[in-house]
PyMOL CGO cylinders between C-alpha atoms (Angstrom):
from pymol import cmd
from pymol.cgo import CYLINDER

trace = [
    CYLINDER, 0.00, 0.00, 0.00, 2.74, 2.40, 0.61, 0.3, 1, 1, 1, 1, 1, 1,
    CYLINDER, 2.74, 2.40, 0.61, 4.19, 1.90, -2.76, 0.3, 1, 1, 1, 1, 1, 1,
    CYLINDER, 4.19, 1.90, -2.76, 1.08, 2.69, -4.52, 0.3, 1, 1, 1, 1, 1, 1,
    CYLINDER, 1.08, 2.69, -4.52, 0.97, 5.54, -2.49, 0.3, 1, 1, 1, 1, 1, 1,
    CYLINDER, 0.97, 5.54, -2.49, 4.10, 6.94, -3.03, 0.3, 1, 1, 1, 1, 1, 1,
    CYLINDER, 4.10, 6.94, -3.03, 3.27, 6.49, -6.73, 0.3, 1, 1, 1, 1, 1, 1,
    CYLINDER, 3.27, 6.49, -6.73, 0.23, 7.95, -7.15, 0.3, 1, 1, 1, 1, 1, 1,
    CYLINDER, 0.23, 7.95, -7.15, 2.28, 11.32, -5.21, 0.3, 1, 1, 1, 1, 1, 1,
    CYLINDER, 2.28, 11.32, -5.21, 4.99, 10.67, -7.87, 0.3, 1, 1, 1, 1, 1, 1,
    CYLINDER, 4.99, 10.67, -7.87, 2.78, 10.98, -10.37, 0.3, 1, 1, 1, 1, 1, 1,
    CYLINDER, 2.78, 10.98, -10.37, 0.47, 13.77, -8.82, 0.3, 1, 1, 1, 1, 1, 1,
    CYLINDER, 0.47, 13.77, -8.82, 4.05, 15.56, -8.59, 0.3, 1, 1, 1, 1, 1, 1,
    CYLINDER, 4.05, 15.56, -8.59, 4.96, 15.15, -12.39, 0.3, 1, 1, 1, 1, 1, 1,
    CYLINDER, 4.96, 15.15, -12.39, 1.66, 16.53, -13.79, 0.3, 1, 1, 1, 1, 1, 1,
    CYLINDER, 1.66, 16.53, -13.79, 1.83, 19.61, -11.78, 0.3, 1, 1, 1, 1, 1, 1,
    CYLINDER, 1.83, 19.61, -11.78, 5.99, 20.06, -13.16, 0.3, 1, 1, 1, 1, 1, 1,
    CYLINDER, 5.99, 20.06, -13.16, 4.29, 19.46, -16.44, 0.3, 1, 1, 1, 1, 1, 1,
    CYLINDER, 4.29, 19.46, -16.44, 1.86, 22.07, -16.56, 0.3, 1, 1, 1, 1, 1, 1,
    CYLINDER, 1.86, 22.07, -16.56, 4.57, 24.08, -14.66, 0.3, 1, 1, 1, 1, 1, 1,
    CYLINDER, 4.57, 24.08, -14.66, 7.00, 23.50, -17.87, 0.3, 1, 1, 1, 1, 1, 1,
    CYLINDER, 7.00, 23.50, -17.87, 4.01, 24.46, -19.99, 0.3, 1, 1, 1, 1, 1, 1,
    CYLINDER, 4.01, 24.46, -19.99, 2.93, 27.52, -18.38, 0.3, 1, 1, 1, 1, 1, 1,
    CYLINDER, 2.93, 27.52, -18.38, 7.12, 29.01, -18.05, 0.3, 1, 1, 1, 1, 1, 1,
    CYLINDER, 7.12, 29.01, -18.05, 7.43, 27.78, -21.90, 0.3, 1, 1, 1, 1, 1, 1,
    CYLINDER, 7.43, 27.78, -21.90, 4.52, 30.13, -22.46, 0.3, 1, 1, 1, 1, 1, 1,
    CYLINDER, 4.52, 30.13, -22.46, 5.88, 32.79, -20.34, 0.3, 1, 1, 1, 1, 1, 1,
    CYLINDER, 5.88, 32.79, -20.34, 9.35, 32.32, -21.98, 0.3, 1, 1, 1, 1, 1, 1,
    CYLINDER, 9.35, 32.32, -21.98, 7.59, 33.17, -25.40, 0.3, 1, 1, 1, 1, 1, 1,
    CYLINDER, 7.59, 33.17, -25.40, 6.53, 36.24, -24.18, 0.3, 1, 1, 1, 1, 1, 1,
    CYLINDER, 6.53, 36.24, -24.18, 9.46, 37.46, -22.90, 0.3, 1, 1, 1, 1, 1, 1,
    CYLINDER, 9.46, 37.46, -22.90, 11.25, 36.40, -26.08, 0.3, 1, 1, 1, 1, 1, 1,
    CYLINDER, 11.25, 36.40, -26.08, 8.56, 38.64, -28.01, 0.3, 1, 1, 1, 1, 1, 1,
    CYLINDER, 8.56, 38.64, -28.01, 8.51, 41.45, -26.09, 0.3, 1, 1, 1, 1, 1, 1,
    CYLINDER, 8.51, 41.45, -26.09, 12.39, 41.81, -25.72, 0.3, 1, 1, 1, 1, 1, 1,
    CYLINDER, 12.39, 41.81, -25.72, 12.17, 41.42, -30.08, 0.3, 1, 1, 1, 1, 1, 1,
    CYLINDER, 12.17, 41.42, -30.08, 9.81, 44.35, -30.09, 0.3, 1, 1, 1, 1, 1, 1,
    CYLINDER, 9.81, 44.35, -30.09, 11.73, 45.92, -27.58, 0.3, 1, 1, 1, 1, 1, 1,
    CYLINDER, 11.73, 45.92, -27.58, 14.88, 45.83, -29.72, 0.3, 1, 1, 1, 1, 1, 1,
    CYLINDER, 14.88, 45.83, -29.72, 13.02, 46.93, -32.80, 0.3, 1, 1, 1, 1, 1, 1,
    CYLINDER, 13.02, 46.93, -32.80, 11.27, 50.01, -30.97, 0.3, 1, 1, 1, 1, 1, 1,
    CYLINDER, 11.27, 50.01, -30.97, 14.97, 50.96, -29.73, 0.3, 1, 1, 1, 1, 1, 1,
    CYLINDER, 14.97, 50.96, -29.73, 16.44, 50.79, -33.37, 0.3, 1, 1, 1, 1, 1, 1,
    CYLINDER, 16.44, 50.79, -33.37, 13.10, 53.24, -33.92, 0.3, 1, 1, 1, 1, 1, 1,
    CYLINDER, 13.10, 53.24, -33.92, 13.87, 55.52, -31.47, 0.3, 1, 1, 1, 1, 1, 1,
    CYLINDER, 13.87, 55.52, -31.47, 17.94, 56.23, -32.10, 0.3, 1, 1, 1, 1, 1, 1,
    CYLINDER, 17.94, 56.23, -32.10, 16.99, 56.33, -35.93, 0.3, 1, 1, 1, 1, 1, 1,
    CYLINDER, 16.99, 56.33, -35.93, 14.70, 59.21, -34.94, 0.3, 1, 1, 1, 1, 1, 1,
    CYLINDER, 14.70, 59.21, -34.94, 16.90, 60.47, -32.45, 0.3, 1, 1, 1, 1, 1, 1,
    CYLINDER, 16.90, 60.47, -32.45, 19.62, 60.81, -35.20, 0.3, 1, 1, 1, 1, 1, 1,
    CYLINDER, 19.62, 60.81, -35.20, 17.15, 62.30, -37.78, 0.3, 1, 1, 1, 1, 1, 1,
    CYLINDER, 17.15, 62.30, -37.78, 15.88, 65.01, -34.64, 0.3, 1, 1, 1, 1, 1, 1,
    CYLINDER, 15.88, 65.01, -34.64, 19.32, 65.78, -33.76, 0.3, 1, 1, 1, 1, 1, 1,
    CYLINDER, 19.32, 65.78, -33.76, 20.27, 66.54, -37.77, 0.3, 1, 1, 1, 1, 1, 1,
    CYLINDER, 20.27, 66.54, -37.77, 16.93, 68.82, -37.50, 0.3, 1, 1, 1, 1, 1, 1,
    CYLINDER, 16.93, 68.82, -37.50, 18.08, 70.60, -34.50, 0.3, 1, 1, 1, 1, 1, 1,
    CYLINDER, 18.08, 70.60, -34.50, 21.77, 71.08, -36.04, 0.3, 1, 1, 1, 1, 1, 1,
    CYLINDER, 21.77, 71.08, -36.04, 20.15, 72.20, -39.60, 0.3, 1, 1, 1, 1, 1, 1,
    CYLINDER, 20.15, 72.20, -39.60, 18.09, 74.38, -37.64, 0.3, 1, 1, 1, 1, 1, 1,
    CYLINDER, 18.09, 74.38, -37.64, 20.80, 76.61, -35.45, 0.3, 1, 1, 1, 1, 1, 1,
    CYLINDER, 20.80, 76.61, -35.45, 21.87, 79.18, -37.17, 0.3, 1, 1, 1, 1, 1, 1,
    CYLINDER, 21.87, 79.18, -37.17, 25.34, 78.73, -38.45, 0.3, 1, 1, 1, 1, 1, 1,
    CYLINDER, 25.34, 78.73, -38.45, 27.65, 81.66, -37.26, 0.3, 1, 1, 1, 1, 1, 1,
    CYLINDER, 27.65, 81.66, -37.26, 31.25, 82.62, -37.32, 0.3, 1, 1, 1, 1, 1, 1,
    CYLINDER, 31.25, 82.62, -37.32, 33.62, 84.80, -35.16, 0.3, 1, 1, 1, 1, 1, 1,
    CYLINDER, 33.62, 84.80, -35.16, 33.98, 88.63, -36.96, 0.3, 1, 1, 1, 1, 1, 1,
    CYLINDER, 33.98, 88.63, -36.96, 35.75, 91.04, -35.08, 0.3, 1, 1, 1, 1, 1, 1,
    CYLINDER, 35.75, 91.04, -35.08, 35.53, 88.71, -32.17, 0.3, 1, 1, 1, 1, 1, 1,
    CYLINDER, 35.53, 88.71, -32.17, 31.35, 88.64, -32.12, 0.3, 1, 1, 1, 1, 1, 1,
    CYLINDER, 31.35, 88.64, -32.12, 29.48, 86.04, -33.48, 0.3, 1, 1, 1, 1, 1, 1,
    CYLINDER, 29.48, 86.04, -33.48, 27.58, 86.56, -36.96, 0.3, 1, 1, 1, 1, 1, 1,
    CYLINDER, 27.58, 86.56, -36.96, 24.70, 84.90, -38.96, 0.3, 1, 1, 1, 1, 1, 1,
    CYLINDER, 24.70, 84.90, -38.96, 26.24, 82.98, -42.26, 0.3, 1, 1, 1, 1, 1, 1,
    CYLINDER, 26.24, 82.98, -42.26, 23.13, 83.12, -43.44, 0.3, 1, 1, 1, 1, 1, 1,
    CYLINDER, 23.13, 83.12, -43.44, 21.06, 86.03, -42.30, 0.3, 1, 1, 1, 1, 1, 1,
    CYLINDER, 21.06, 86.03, -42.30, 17.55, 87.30, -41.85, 0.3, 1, 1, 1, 1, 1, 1,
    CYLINDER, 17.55, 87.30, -41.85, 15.82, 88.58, -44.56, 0.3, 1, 1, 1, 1, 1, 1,
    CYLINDER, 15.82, 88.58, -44.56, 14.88, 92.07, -43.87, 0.3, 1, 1, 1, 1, 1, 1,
    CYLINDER, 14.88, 92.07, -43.87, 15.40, 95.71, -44.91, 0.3, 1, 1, 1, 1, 1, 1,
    CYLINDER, 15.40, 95.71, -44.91, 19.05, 96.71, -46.15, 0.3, 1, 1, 1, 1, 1, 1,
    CYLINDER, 19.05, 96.71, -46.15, 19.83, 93.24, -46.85, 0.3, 1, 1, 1, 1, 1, 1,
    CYLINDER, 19.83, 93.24, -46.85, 20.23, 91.61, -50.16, 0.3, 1, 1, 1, 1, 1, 1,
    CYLINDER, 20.23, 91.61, -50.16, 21.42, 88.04, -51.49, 0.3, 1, 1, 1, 1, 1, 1,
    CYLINDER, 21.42, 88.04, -51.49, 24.98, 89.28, -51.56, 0.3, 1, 1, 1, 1, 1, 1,
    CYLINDER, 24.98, 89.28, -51.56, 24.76, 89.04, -47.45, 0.3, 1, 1, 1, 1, 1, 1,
    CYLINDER, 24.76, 89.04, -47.45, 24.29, 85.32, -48.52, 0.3, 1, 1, 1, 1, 1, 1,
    CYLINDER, 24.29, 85.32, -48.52, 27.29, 82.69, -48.89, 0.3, 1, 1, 1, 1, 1, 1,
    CYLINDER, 27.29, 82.69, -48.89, 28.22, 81.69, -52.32, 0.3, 1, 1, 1, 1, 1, 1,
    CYLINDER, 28.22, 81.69, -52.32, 26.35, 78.18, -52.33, 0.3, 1, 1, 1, 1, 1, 1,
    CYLINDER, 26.35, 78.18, -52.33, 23.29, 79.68, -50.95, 0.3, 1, 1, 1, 1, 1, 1,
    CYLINDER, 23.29, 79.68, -50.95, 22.67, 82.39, -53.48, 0.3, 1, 1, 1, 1, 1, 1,
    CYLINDER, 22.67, 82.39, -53.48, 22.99, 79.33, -55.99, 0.3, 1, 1, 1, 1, 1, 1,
    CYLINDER, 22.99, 79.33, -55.99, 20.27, 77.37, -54.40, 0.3, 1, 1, 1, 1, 1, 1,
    CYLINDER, 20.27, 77.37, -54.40, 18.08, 80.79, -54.51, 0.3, 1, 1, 1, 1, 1, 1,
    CYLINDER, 18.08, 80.79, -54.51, 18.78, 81.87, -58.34, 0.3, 1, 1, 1, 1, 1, 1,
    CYLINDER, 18.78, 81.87, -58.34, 17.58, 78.19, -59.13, 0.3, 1, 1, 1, 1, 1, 1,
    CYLINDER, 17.58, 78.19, -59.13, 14.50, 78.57, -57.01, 0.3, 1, 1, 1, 1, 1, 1,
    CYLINDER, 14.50, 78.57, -57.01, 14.04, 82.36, -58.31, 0.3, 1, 1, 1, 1, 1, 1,
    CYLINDER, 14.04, 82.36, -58.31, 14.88, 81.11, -62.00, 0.3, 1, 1, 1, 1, 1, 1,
    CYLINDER, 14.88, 81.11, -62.00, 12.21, 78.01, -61.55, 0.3, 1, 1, 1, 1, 1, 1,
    CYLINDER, 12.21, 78.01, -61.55, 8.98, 80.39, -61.98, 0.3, 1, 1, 1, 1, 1, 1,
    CYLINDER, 8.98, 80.39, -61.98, 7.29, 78.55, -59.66, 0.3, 1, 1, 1, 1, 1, 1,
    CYLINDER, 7.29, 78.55, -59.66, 7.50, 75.99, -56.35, 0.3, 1, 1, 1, 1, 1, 1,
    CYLINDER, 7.50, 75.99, -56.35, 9.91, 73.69, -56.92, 0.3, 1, 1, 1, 1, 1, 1,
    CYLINDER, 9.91, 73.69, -56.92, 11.25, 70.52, -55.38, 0.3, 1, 1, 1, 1, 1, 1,
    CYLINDER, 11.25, 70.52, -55.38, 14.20, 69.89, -53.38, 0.3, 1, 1, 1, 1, 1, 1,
    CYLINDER, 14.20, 69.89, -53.38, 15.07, 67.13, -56.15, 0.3, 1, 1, 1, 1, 1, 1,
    CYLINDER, 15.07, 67.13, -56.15, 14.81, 69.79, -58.72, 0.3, 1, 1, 1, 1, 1, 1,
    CYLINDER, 14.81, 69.79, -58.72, 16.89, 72.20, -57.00, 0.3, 1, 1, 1, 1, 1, 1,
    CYLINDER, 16.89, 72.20, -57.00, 18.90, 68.94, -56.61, 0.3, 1, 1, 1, 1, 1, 1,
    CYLINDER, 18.90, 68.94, -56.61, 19.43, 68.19, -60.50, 0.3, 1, 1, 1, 1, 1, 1,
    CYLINDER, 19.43, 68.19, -60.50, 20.44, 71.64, -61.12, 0.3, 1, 1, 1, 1, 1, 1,
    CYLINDER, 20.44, 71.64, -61.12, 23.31, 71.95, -58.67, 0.3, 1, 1, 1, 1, 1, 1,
    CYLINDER, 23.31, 71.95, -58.67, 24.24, 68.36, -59.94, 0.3, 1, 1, 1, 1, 1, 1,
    CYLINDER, 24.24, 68.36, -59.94, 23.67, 66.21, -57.05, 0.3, 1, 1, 1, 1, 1, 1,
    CYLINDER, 23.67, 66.21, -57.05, 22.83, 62.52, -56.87, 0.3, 1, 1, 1, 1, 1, 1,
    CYLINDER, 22.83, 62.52, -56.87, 19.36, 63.31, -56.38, 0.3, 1, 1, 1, 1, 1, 1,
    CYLINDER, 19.36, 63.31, -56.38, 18.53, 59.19, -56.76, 0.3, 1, 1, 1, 1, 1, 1,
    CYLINDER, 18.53, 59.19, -56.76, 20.67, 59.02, -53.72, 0.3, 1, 1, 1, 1, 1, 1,
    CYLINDER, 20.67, 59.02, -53.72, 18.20, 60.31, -50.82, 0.3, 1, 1, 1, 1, 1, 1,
    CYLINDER, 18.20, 60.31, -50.82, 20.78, 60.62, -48.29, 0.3, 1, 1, 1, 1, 1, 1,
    CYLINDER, 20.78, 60.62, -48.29, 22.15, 63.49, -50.96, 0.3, 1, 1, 1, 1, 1, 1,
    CYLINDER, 22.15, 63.49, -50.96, 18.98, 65.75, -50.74, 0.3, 1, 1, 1, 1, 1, 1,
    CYLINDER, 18.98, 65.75, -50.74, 18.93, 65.78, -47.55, 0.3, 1, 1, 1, 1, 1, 1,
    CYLINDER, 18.93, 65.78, -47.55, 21.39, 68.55, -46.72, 0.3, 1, 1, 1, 1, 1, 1,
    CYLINDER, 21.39, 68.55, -46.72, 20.29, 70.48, -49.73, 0.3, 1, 1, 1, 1, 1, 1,
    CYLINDER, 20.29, 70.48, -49.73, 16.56, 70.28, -48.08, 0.3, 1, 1, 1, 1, 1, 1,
    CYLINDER, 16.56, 70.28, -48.08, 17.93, 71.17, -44.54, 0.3, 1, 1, 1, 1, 1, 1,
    CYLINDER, 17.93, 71.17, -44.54, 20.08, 74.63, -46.65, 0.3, 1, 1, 1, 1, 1, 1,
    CYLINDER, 20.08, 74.63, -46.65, 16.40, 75.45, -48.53, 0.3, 1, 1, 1, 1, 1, 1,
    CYLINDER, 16.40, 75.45, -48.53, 14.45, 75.47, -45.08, 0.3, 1, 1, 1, 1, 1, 1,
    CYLINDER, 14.45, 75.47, -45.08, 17.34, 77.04, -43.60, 0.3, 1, 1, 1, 1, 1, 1,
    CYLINDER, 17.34, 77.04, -43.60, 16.68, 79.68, -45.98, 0.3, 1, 1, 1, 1, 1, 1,
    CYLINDER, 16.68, 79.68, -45.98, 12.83, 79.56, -45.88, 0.3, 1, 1, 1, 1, 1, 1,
    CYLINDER, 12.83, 79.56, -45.88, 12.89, 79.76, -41.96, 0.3, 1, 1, 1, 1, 1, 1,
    CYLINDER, 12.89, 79.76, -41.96, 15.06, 83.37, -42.40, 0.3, 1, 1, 1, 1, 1, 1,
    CYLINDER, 15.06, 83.37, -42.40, 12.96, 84.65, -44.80, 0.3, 1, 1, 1, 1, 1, 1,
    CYLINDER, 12.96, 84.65, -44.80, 14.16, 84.36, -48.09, 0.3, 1, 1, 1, 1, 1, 1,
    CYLINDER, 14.16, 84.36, -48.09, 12.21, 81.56, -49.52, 0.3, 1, 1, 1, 1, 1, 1,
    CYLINDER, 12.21, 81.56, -49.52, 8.99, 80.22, -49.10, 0.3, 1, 1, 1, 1, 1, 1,
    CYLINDER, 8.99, 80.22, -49.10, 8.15, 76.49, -47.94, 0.3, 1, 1, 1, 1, 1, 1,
    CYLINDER, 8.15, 76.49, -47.94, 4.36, 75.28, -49.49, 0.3, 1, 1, 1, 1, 1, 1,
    CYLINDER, 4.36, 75.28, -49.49, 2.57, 72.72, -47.20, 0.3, 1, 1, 1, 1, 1, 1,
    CYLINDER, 2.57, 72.72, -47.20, 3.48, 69.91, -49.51, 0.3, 1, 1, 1, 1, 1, 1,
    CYLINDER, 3.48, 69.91, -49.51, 7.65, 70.78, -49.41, 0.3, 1, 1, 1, 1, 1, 1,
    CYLINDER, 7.65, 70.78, -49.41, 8.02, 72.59, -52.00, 0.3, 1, 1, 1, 1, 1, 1,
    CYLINDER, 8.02, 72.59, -52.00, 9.68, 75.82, -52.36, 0.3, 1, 1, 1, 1, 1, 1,
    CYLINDER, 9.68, 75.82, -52.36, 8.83, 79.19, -53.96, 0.3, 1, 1, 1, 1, 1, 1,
    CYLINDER, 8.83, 79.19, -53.96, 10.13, 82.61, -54.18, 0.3, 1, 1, 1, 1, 1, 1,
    CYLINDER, 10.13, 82.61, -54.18, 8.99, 85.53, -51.44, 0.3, 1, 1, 1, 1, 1, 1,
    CYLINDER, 8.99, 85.53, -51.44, 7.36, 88.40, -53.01, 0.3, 1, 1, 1, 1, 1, 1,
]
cmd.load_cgo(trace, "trace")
């Protein structure tokens, strides 16, 4: 009798560590999923990261030392300042955009100066150089990226 007994406990004892194993499998596949998505979602976030941090540089205004104070390289548009004020590759990008007629493209502004423009990676600082010059006033940014004159 004792030996039946101690089966049957034996046996009681194994089907609980089996559905033990099944329920930490099941648990183990969720922490293996969740640590993938995890990893993916962290890829995400420094790829954005990177691409916010480019913004923020393309955004700062880019300055030099003259006379031992700090000066715009490319300045505000405004009264008693002309295109001249501008550095040489930014008075090309706005006599393309002036000589267009009408909103144009970064890609298009792209092909002129002779860029790779099938290359994205390539546009990119020549879009960050047309907002640069659309957030100081001398160009124009349409809702759908595109860039015109200012009248």
């Amino acid at each position: 009798m004792v030996e039946s007994e101690i089966a049957e406990r034996v046996a009681a004892r194994r089907t609980e560590l089996d559905e033990l194993e099944e329920q930490l499998v099941k648990q183990l596949e969720q922490v293996r999923a969740e640590r993938d998505e995890l990893a993916v979602a962290e890829r995400v976030w420094k790829r954005m990261a990177e691409r916010f941090a480019a913004e923020q540089a393309a955004a700062e205004p880019e300055s030099a030392q003259v006379a031992g104070r700090a000066v715009l390289l490319v300045p505000h548009r405004g009264p008693g300042v002309d295109q001249d004020a501008l550095p040489p590759d930014y008075q090309r990008i706005l006599a393309i955009v002036r000589g267009a007629g009408g909103p144009v493209a970064t890609r298009q502004v792209g092909e002129e100066l002779g860029l790779e423009v099938a290359v994205r990676g390539k546009l990119e600082p020549l879009r960050a150089k047309l907002s640069k010059l659309a957030g100081r006033g001398w160009l124009r940014k349409l809702p759908d990226g595109r860039f015109t004159t200012r009248l």
